[in-house]
N, C-alpha and C positions, 0 to 999 in steps of 0.2 A: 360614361362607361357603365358596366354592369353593377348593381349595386353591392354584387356577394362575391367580391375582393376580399378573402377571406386573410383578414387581420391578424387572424390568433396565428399564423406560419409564421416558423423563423424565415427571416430576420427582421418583419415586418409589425411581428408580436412589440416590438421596444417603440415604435413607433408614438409621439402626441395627437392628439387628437388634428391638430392644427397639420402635422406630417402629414396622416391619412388623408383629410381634406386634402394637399397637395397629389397627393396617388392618386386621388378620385376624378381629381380632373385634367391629367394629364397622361393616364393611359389609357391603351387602345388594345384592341384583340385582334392577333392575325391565326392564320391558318396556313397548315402544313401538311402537305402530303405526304404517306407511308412512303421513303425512304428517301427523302429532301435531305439535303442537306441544311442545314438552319444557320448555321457558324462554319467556315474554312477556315482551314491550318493560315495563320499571318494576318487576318484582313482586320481593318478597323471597324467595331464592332461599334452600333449607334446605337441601341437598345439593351435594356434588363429582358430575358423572358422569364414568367413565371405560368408553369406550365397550369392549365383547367382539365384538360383530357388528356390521355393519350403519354408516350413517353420515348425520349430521349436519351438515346446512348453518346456517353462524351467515348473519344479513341486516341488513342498515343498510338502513331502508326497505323498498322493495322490491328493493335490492344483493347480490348474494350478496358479503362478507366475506373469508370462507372454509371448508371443507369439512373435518371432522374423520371419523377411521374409526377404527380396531382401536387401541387401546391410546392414541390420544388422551384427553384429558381438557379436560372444560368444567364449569363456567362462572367459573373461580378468582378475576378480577376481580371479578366481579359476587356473588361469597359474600363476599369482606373488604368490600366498599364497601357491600354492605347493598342494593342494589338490580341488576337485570341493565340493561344498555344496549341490548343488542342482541334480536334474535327467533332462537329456534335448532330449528329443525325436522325431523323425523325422514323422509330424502328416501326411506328404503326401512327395511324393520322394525329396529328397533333393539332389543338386549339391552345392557344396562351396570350396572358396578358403580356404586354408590350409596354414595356416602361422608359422612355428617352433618358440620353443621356444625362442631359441637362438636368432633370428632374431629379438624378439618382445622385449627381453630383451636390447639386446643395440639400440633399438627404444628409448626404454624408457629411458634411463642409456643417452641419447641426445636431449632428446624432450622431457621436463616435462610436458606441455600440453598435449601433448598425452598419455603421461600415466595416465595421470588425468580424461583424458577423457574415456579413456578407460577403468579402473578399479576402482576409487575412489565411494566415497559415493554422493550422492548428492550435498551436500554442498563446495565440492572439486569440484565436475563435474564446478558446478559456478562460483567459482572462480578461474580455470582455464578460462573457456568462457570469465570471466570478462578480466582477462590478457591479452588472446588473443583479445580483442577486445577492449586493452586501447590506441592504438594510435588514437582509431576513437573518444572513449569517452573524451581523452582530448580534442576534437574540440569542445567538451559540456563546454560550459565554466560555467555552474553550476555546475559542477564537480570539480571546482577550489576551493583551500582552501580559506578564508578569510584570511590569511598572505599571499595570493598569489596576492590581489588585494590591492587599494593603503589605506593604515593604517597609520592615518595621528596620529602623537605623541599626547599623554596626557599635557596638559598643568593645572597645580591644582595652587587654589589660595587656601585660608581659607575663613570660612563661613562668620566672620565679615568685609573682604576685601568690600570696596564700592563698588556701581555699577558703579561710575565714577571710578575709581582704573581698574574694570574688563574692562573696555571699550579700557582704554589705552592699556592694552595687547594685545585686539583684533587688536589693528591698528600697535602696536610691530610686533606682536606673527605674521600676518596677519592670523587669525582665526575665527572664530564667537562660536566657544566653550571653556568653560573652564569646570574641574572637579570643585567640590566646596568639601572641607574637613570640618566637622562640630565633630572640636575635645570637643566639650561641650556637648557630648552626651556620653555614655558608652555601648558598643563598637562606638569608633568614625562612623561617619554616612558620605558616599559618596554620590553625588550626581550630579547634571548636570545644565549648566548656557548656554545659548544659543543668538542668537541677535532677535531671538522671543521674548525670556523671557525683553530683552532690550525694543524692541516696545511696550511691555505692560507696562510696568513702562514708557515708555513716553507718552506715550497714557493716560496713569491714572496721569498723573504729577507727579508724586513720584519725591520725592529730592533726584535726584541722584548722589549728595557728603556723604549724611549721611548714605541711604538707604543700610544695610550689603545684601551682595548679598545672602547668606544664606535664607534669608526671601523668596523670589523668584526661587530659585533652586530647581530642581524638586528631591529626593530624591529615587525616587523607578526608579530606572536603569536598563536596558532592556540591557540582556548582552549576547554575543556569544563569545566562544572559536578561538582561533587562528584556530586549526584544523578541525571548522567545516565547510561544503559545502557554498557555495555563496548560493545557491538555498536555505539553509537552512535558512541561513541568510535574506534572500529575504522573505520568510516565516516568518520569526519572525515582522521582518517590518512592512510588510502588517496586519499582526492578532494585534498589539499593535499600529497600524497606527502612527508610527514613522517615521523621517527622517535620525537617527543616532543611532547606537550600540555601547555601551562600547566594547572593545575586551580584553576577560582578560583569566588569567588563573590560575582558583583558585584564590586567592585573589591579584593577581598579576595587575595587569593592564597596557597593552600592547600597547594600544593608542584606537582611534574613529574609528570605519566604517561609515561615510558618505554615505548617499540613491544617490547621483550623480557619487559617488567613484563605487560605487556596479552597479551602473545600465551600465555604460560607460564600466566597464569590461564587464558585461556578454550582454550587445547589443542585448538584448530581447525587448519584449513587456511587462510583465509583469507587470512592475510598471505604464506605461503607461495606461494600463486596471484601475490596483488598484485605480490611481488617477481619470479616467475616471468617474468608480463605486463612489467613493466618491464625487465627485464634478458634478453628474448626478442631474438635477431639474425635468428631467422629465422621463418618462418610457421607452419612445422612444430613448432618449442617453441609459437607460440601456441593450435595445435590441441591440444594437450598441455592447456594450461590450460585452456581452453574447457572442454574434458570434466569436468575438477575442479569446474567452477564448481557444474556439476550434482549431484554426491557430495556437494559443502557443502552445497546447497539442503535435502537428503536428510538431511544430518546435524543442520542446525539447525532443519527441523521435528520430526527424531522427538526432537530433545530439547526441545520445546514454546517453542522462539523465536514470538516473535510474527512473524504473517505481515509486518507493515507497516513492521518490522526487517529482516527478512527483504529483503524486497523494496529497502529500502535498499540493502545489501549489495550486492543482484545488481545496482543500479543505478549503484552504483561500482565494482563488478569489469567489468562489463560496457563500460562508456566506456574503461575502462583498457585492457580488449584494444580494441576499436574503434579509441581513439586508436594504439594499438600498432602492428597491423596499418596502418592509412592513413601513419602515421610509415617504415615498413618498404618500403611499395608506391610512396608518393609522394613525388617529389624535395622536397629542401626548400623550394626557392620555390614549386612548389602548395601544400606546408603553409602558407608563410606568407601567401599570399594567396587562401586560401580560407576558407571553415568547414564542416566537417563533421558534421553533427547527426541526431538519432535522432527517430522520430516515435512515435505510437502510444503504447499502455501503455511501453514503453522510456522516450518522453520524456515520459510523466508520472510514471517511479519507481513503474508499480505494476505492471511482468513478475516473474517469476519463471522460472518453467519458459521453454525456448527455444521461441518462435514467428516467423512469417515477417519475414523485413526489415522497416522501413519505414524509411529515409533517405536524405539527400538533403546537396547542394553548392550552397555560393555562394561563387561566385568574383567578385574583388574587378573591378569597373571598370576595362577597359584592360590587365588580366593576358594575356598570353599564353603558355601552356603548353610549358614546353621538351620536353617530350616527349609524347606520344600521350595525350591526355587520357583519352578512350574506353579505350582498353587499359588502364590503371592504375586505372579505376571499374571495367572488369570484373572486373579482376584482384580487387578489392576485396569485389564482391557475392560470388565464385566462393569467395572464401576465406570468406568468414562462413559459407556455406551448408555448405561442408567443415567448416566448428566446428559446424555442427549445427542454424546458424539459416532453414530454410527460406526460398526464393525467394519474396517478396512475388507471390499472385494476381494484383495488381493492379498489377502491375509498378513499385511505389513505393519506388525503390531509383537510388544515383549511376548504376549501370549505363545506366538510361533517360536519354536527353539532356534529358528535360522536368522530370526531376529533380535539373540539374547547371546551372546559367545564374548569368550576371554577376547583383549586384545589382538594375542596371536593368532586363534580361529576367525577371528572378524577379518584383520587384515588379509588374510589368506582368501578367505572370501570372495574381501573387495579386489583382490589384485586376479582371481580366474575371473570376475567380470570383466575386468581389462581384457584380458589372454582370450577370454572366449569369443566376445564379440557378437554372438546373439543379438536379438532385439529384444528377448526378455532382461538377456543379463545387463547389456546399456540402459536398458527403463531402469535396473535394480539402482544402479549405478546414480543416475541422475538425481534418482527420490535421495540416496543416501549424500548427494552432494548438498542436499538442502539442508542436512543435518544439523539442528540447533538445541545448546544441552541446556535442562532445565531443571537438572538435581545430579548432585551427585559431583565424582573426580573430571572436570573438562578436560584435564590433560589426558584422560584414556579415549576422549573423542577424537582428541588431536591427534594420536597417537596413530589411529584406525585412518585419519584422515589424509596423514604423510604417504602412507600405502598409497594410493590414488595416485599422486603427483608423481611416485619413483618409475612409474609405467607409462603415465602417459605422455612426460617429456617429450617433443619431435616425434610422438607416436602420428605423422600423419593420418595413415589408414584407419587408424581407430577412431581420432577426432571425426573425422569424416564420417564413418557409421555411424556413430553418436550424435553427430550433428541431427544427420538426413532426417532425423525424425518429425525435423518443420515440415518437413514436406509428406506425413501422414494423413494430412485431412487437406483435400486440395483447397482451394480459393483460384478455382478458374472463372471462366466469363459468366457458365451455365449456372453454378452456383451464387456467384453474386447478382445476374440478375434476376435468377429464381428467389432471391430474401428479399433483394433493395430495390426493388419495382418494379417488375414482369408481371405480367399477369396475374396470377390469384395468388400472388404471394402475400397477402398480409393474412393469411391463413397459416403461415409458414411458421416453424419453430427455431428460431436460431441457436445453435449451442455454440456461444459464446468464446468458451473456454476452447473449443476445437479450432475454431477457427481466428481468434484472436488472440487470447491469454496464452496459450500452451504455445503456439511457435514463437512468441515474443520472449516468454518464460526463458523456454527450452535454448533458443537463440542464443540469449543475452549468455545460458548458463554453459553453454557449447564454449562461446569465445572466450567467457573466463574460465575453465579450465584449458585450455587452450595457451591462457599466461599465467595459470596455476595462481590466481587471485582465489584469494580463501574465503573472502565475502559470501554471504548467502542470502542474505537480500537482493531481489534485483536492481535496486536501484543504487546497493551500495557496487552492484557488481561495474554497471553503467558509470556510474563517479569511478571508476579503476579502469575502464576500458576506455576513457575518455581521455585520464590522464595519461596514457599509456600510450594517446594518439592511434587508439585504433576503433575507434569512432567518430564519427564527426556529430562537434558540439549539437551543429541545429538538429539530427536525428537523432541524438541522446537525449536532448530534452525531447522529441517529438513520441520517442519511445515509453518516458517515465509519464506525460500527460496521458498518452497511449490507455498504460496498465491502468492508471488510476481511473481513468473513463471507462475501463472495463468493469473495473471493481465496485464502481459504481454506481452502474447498472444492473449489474448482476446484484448486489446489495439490496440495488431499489423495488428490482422485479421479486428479489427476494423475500422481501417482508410484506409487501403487496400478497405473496401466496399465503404467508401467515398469516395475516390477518383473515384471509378468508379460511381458514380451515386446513387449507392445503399443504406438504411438503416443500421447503424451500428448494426446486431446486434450481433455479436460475438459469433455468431457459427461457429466452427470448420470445415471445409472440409480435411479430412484427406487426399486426393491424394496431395494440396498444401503445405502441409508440410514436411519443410528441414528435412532429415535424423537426425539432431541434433535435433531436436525440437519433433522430434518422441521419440530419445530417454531419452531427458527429460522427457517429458510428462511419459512414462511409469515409469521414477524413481519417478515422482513427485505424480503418480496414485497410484505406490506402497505407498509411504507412508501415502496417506489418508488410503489405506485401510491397515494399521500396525494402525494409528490413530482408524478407527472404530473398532478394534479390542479390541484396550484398551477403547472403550467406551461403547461398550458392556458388557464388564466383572466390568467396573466402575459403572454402572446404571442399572447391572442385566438384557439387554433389549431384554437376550432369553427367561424368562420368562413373556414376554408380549406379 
């Protein structure tokens, strides 16, 4: 064969030396004419091709699928399963290697990645990819379990043990924690004794021979699993601004995670930020952090954090300055009788990279402001934009008055977006369903948020407009084969978020209002439309792999432009991307569009 069997392609890239020696001498090159068929609907298929020139459309009926070119390979389902499903047609002359069965079979029957890669569903494609690339991710040490990092034992007293009793154990035990058991309660009640909780009874004089430690122990316990992520754990921290975790399992209890245990294993910034953000006096330390947020971002992909941790992460450092800053700008009685909440990917936990504002203020019924309302949202939007987070286009930010209203003006609001029906007022609509609060009264978000669900119950016609919005940026044949192999498409820009992210988004958020699921995450949304049986399992997961391959990439393209200079804005250049990342994307393309198919038929939106 030729000698430039170009290795570095998926699924061919996972290959041993000793594999490739097998490829090198057991394929052959055929030839295909402009509009051959190559593969028919049913037949038994004897060879792998992997195309050299030229490109191939696969077809569901009379569908185009999708378009395969230079260093793609077909038909790997349709050679393990014994039969082809689809029709694949040669749209302009085609040359390709030719790889026998046989050959592909003890490929696979040695190299489970590569058969993973090569034939499997999406979800399999992943974790394969995952596999293959866990000697790099364990260098992520947020990828560490919490039994992996140092889990200092459980030490329990009882609730009426003195505080002078718990002291001695500390200077025994050498510890500054103790469990506290308060068997005077039904179900007995756990809870947590600290040498905080010590300086406060000495600081208040408390007689600490008599004083039951019970009195002073904090009883609502912040608790993570032996098996979950450090990252995860770092996350819980920071959102409940703690310095220690119970580690338990199920009702078992395993010992402490320690904020100094956690932070020294995984040898990030993160907590460093967190504590930054919190102990900031002025705007200028939070500008300061702001900018770190982004070096971590940076630091925990290239050490192979998963993005959907990731995004975690930025979704609790980021409230944390938010709340920071509005705590800094705004006197205390606007804090407490407001809420301040974040919209957009923000409030659904799935930004990373810094993009435009979207939030917004509800102030409580009958509040009025001691000082310049206006001035203090400005002062607000001006500082975020100084950390780096661009002015909302669409001016969806406290700065605007139509994003800052009492309860009853909010709800009133959100309820003529119902009534009106618009496609401005359903976008307002959707941003404000992402709604997540980050300072301030929650229950006046909740409040605002009830409105929504009192109108759109059995509101058919309205779900329906609201939905249709998947289908604002098409993904027909001409489009997809103009990005994913036509002609001079790797000169193409793909925007990502139009054609991927925003109808999966949008989708997912369509059908949970739809069962008035209050979730704002999409994935919390998907675990609710799953239980609810109006999903099916394998497309739920196939959706949640989906998001996170978008966010991904768009991440990875993203800092890619920062480092060179450039603005992040994660568009796609399709000559830049790995043959694997092509052919994700095409699996991850397919299933938005299997997705808008079932959302079509769910919301009737060919009748509109």
């Amino acid at each position: 064969m030729p000698s430039a069997f170009n290795f570095l392609a998926s699924p061919f890239d996972c290959l041993t030396l000793e594999e490739q020696r097998l490829v090198r001498v057991n394929v052959d090159v055929a030839y295909f004419p402009q509009g051959e068929t190559i593969l028919a609907l049913g037949v038994q298929p004897s060879h792998l091709f992997v195309i050299i020139k030229g490109f191939v459309q696969q077809f569901d009926a009379n569908e185009v699928v999708t378009t395969y070119g230079p260093d793609d390979c077909f038909d790997g389902r349709g050679l393990v399963s014994g039969k082809v499903s689809s029709r694949f047609v040669a749209v302009e002359e085609v040359v390709a290697y030719q790889l026998a069965k046989q050959t592909v079979s003890d490929l696979i029957a040695g190299n489970a990645t590569f058969g993973a890669l090569l034939f499997s569903d999406l979800s399999n494609k992943l974790s394969a990819l995952s596999e293959r690339q866990s000697r790099h991710e364990l260098q992520s040490l947020t990828m560490a379990r919490v039994d992996e990092a140092l889990v200092r034992p459980a030490h329990f007293v009882e609730a009426d043990t003195s505080i002078l009793e718990v002291v001695k154990h500390f200077q025994t035990l050498h510890t500054a924690t103790v469990l506290v058991r308060d068997r005077r309660v039904n179900p007995p009640a756990l809870g947590i004794f600290t040498s905080t909780g010590l300086q406060r009874a000495i600081l208040h004089g408390m007689p600490l021979d008599r004083l039951p430690v019970g009195e002073l122990a904090n009883f609502s316990l912040i608790k993570v699993r032996p098996s979950d992520q450090l990252g995860e754990a770092l996350a819980v921290m920071i959102k409940h601004k703690v310095r220690r975790v119970v580690v338990s399992e199920g009702e078992e209890v395993i010992g402490v995670l320690e904020a100094l245990d956690l932070f020294s294993h995984l040898s990030n910034q993160s907590y460093q930020i967190n504590i930054q953000i919190l102990n900031a006096q002025d705007v200028a330390t939070l500008k300061l952090a702001a900018g770190q947020i982004t070096r971590l971002i940076s630091l925990l992909h290239s050490n192979g954090t998963k993005v959907n941790l990731i995004a975690r992460l930025v979704q609790e450092l980021n409230a944390k300055l938010f709340e920071r800053t509005w705590q800094l700008l705004a006197p205390a009685d606007l804090v407490a009788n407001s809420c301040l909440f974040v919209m957009g990917s923000e409030g659904r936990g799935e930004q990373l990279l810094k993009t435009d504002q979207d939030n917004g203020l509800v102030l409580r019924d009958g509040y009025v402001c001691s000082v310049d309302l206006a001035d203090v949202c400005r002062q607000f939007s001006q500082a975020l934009a100084d950390f780096g987070y661009p002015v909302c286009p669409g001016n969806i930010m406290v700065s605007n008055p139509h994003w800052r209203q009492s309860v009853t003006d909010f709800s009133q609001m959100v309820r003529l977006w119902v009534m009106a029906g618009s496609p401005d007022s359903l976008m307002a609509l959707a941003v404000f369903l992402d709604a997540h609060a980050v300072c301030g009264d929650t229950a006046l978000l909740d409040q605002v948020r009830a409105a929504v669900y009192e109108l759109t119950a059995d509101n058919d016609a309205m779900l329906a407009r609201f939905a249709s919005s998947i289908n604002a940026f098409g993904t027909g044949s001409g489009l997809w084969n103009r990005l994913l192999s036509l002609g001079d498409q790797r000169k193409e820009v793909l925007d990502i978020k139009k054609v991927g992210t925003f109808p999966l988004v949008h989708g997912i958020r369509s059908m949970a209002l739809a069962q008035r699921i209050s979730a704002t995450t999409t994935t919390d949304r998907v675990e609710a439309l799953t239980e609810a049986g109006k999903l099916p399992q394998k497309l739920a997961t196939d959706l949640i792999d989906s998001l996170h391959f978008f966010m991904g990439l768009k991440l990875k393209v993203g800092l890619q432009q920062l480092a060179t200079g450039h603005a992040a804005t994660g568009d796609i250049q399709m000559e830049k991307l790995s043959s694997l990342d092509r052919d994700l994307l095409k699996d991850t393309l397919g299933v938005v569009k299997q997705f808008k198919t079932l959302l079509n038929q769910r919301f009737h939106l060919e009748a509109l």
